[in-house]
C-alpha positions as CSV (number, residue, x, y, z in Angstrom):
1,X,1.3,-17.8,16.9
2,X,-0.3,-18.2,13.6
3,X,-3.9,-17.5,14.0
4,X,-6.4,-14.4,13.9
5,X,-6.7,-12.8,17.1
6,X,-3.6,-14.8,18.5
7,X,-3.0,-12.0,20.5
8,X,-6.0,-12.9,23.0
9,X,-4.2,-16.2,23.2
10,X,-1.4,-14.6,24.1
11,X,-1.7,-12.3,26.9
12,X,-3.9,-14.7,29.1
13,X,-0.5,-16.8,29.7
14,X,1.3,-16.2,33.0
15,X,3.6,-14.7,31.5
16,X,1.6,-11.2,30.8
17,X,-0.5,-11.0,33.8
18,X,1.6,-9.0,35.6
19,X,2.6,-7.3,32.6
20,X,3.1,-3.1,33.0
21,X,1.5,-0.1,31.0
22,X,4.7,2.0,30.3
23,X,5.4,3.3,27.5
24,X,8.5,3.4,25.2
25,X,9.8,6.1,25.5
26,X,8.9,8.1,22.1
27,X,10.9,11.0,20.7
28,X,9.6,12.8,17.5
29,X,6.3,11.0,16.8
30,X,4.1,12.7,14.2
31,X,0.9,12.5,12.6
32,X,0.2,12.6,9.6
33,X,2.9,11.6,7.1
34,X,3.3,15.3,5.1
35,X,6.5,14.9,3.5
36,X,7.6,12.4,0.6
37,X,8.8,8.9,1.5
38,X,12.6,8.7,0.9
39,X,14.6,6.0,3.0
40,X,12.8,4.3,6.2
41,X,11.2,1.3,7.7
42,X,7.5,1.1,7.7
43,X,6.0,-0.8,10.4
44,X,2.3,-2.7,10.0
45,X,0.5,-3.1,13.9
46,X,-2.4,-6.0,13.9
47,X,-4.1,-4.2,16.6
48,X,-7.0,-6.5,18.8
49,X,-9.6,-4.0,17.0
50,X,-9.2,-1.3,13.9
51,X,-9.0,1.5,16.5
52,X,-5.9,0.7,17.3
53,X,-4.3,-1.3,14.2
54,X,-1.4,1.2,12.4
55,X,0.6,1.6,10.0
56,X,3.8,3.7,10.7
57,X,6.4,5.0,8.9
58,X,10.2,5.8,10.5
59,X,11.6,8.4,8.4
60,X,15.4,7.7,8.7
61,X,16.3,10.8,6.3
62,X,14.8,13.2,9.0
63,X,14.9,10.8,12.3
64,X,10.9,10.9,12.7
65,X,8.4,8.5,13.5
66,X,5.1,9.1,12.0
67,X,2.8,6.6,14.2
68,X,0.0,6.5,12.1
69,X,0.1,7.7,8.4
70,X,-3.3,5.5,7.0
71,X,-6.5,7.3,6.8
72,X,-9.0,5.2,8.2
73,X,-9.3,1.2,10.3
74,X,-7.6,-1.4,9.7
75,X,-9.2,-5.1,10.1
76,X,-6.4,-7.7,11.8
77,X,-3.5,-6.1,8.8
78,X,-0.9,-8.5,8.9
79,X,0.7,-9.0,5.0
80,X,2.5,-5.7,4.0
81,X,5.1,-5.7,0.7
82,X,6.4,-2.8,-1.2
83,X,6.4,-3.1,-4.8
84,X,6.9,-0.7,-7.9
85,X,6.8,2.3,-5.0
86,X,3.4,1.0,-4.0
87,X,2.4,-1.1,-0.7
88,X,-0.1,-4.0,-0.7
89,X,-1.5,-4.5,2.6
90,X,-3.3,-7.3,3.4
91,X,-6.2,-7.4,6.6
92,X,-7.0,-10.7,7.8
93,X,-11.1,-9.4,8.4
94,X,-12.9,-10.7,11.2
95,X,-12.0,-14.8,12.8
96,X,-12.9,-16.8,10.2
97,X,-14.3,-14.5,7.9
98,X,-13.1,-12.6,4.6
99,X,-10.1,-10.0,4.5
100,X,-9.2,-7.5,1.4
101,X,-6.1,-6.4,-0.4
102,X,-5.5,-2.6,-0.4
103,X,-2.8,-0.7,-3.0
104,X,-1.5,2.1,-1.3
105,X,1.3,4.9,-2.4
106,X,4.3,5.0,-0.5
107,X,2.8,7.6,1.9
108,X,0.1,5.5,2.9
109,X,-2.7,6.9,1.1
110,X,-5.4,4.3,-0.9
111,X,-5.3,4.4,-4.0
112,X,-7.4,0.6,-4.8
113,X,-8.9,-1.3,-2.5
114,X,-10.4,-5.4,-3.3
115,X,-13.5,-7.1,-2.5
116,X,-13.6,-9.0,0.8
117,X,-12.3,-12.3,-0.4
118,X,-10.7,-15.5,1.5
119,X,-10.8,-16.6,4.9
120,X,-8.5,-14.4,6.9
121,X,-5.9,-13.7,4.6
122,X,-2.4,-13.4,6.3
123,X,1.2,-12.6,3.8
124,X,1.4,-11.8,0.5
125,X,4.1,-12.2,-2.4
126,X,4.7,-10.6,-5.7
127,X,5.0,-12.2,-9.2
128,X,5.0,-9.9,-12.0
129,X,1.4,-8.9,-11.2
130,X,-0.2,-11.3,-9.5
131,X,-0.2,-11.2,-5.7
132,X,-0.1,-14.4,-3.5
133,X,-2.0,-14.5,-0.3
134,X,-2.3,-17.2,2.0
135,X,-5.8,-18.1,3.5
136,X,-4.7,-20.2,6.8
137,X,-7.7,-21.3,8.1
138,X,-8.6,-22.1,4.2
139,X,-5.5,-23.9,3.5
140,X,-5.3,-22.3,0.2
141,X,-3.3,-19.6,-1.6
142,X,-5.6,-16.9,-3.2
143,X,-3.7,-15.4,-6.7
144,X,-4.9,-11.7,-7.0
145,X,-4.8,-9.5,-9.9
146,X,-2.4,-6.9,-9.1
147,X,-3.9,-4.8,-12.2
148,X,-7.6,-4.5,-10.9
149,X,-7.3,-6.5,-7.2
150,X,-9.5,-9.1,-8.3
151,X,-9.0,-12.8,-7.6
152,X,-8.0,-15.1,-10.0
153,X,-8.3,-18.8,-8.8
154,X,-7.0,-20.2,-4.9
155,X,-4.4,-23.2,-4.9
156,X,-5.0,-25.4,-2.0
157,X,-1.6,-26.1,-0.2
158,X,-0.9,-27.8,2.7
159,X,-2.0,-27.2,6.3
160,X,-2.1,-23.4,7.7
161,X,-0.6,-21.7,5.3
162,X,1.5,-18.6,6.7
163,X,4.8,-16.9,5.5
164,X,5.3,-16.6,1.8
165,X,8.0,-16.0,-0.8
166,X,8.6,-15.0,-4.5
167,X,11.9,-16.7,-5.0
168,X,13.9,-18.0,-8.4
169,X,10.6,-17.3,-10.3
170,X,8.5,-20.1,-8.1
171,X,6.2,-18.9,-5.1
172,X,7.5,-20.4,-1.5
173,X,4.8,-21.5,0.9
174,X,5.4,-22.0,4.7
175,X,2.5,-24.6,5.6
176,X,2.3,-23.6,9.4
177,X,-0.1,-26.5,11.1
178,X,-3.3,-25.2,12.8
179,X,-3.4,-24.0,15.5
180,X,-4.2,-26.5,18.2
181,X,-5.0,-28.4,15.0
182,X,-3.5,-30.7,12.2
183,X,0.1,-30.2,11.7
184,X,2.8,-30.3,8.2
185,X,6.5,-29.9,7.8
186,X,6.3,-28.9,3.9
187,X,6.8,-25.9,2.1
188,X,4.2,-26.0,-0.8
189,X,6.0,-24.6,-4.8
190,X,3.8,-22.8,-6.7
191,X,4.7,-22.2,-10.7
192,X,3.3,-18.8,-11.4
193,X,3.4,-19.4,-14.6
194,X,0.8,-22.2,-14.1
195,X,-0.5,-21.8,-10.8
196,X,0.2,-25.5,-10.3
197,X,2.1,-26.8,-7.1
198,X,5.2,-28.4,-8.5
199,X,6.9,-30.2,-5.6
200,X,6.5,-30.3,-1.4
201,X,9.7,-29.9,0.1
202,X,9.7,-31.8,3.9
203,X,11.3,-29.9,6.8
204,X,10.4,-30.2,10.7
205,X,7.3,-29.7,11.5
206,X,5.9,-25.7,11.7
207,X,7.7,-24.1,9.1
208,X,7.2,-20.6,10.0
209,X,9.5,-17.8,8.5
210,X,11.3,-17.9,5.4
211,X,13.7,-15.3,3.4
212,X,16.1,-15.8,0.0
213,X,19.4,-14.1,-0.1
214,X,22.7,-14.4,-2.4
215,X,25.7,-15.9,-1.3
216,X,28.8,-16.2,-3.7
217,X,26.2,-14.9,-6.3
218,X,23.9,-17.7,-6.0
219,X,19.9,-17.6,-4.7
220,X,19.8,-19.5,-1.6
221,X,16.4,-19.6,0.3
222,X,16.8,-20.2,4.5
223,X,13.6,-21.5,6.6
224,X,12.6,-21.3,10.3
225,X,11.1,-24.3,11.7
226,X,9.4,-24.2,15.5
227,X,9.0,-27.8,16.0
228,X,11.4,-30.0,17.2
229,X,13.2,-28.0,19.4
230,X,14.1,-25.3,16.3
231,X,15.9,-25.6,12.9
232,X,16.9,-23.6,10.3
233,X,17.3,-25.0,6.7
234,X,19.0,-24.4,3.7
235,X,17.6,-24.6,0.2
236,X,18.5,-24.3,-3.2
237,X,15.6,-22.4,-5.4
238,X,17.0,-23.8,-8.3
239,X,16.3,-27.6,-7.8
240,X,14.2,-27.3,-4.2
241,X,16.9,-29.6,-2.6
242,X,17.7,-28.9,1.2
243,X,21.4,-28.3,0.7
244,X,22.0,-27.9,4.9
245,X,20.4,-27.5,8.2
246,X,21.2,-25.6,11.5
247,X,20.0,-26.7,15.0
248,X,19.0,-23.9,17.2
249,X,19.6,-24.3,21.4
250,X,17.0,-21.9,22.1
251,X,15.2,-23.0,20.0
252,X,13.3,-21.1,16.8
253,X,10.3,-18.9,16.7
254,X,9.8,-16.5,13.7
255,X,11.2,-13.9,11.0
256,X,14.8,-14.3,9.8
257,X,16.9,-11.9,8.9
258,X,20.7,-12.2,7.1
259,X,23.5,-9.8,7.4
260,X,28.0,-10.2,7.2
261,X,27.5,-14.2,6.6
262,X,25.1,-14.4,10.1
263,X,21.3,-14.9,10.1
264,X,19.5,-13.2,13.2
265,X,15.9,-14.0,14.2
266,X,13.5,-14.3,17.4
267,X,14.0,-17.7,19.3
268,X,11.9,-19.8,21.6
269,X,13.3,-18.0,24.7
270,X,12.7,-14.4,23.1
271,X,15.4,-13.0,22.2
272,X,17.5,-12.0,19.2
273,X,19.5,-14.8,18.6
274,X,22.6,-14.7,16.2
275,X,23.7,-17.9,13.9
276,X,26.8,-17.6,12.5
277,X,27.1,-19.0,9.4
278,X,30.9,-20.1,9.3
279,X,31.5,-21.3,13.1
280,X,27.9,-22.9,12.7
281,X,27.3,-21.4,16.5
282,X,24.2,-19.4,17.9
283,X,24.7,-16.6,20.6
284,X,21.9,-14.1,22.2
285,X,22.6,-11.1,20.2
286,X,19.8,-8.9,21.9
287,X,18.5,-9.8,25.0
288,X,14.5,-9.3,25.7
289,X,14.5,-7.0,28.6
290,X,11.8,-9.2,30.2
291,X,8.0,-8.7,31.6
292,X,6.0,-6.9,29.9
293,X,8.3,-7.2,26.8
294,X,7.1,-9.7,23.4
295,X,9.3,-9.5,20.7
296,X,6.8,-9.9,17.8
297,X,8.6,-8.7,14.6
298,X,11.9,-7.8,13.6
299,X,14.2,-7.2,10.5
300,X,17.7,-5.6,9.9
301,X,18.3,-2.7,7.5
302,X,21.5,-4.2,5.9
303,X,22.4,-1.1,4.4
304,X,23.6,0.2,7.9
305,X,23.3,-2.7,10.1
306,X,20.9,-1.3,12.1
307,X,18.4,-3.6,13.8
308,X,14.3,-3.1,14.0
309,X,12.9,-5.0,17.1
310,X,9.0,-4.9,17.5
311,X,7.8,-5.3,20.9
312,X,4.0,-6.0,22.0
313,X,4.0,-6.0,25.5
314,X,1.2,-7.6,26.4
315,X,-1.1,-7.1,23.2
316,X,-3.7,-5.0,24.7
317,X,-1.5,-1.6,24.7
318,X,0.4,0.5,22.0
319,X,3.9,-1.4,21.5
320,X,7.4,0.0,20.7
321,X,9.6,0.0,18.2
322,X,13.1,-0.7,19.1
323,X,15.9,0.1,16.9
324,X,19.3,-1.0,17.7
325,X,22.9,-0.2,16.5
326,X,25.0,-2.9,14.0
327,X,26.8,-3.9,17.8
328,X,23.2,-4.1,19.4
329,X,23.2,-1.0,21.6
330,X,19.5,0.6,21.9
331,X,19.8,3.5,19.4
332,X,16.0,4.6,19.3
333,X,12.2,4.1,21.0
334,X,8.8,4.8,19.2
335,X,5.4,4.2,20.3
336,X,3.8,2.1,17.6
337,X,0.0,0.8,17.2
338,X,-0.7,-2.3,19.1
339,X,0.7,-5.9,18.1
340,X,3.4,-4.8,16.0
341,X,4.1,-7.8,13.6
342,X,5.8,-6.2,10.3
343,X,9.2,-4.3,9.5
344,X,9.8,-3.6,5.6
345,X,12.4,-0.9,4.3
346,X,12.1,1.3,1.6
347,X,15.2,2.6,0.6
348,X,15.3,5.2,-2.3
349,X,14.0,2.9,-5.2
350,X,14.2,-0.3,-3.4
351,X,13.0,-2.2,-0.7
352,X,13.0,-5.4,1.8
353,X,10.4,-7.2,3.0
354,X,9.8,-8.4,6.2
């Protein structure tokens, strides 16, 4: 899904009426964050109102889950990146309406929030200091001021504009198709140098995750595409040529993740599916349980292996985070806010987005 309030979309299929109300099983939750931020996964909830939108923090240093460690409501928060120690959350605002940028420290507390600007803004990504922020309804990327949260100019891209990535010094743009609307295949390059779009790269049609990565000590920038049954491309940052692509028998659905040479990521059929990079095949790595269960989000902490699986039921209670071994047995559950959508680490100085 790729709209506002998606989640109401959602949970009137079949496939959630009979959905349950348990819970997940929770072990350790806390409120509030007291202690510093040291190594862990923070984990952004959309919520269906900003009662019950959250952002979380699992402390992996201590084995805690702090379930809600911002002081106040979030509006629809989808975009959520970590940069110089500081997050930059993005809330989509009200269906059709304006969102806002906020600069938080690493323990969630606000330290500048923006004017309401755009029409629901979704991701953001991080050039020096200027943030990009797609606008799907709007079709444009806002550039914001990272040094005062102000916005600078929008770029109009291509349609729906979603996922987003600062990559090889250009800005990545996964142009999504509307929702029930007009469709596109492209990815949109931005110089951020000029704010001018420098080439549209054609893939199949809803390009709708996208992540860079080094192999042999080269940038190389993989994309998940819904349409057509599911494909994953390869790119080169460097000249914007598609250097390879993967079909997927289960077909593709959203956020990609890379770890030992294989790139994991939700399929059609909801699970965690596993391509292998060298053999070229796709297995079911983690299997969704089944009703009520949504995998929504996911990432792997490649400094352990360990995957993060977001689950959100049936988007009108509090999911769970899932967090499974490097072999895929269920190491850990936590209670998160509702919708789940984002995983990003911060480990010691560093980080990786979702």
């Amino acid at each position: 899904m790729k709209k506002l309030i998606f989640a109401s979309l959602l949970f009137i299929t079949s496939f959630f009426i009979l959905a349950s109300l348990n819970g997940c099983g929770d072990e350790d939750i806390i409120n509030p964050l007291l202690v510093p931020v040291t190594n862990g996964a923070y984990i952004l909830s959309e919520g269906t109102s900003p009662s019950n939108s959250r952002l979380s923090f699992y402390s992996a240093t201590n084995d805690t889950f702090y379930q809600n460690i911002y002081n106040g409501n979030l509006s629809y928060p989808n975009g959520l990146e970590l940069f110089n120690n500081d997050l930059y959350l993005v809330e989509q605002g009200a269906f059709g309406g304006p969102g806002r940028l906020s600069q938080l420290d690493s323990n969630g507390g606000v330290k500048f929030t923006s004017s309401a600007f755009g029409v629901n803004p979704y991701a953001i990504a991080i050039a020096g200091m200027k943030g990009y922020i797609t606008n799907g309804p709007a079709s444009k990327v806002s550039v914001m001021d990272l040094s005062n949260l102000t916005v600078i100019q929008d770029i109009s891209v291509g349609v729906y504009p979603q996922e987003i990535l600062f990559c090889n010094a250009k800005i990545f743009v996964c142009n999504t198709s509307a929702f029930g609307g007009n469709a596109d295949s492209t990815i949109s390059v931005i110089d951020p140098n000029t704010n001018m779009i420098i080439q549209s790269i054609t893939l199949r049609k809803d390009p709708t995750s996208i992540i860079s990565t080094q192999e042999n000590n080269k940038l190389e920038i993989y994309v998940g595409c819904q349409g057509g049954g599911g494909m994953i491309y390869k790119i080169d940052p460097s000249t914007n040529n598609k250097l390879d692509s993967f079909n997927l028998p289960n077909g593709f659905d959203r956020d990609l993740a890379i770890y030992n040479n294989a790139i994991y990521f939700i399929s059609a059929s909801n699970n965690i599916d596993k391509l292998d990079l060298t053999s070229r095949t796709v297995t079911t790595f983690i299997a969704n349980p089944g009703s009520p269960a949504f995998f929504y989000g996911y990432n792997i902490d490649v400094l352990n292996g360990r995957h993060y699986v977001l689950d959100a039921k049936n988007f009108s209670v509090e999911g769970c985070l899932y967090i499974y071994s490097s072999t895929g047995t269920m190491e850990r559950t936590f209670t998160t806010g509702v919708g789940p959508r984002r995983v990003i680490f911060k480990m010691g100085s560093t980080s990786s987005g979702s």
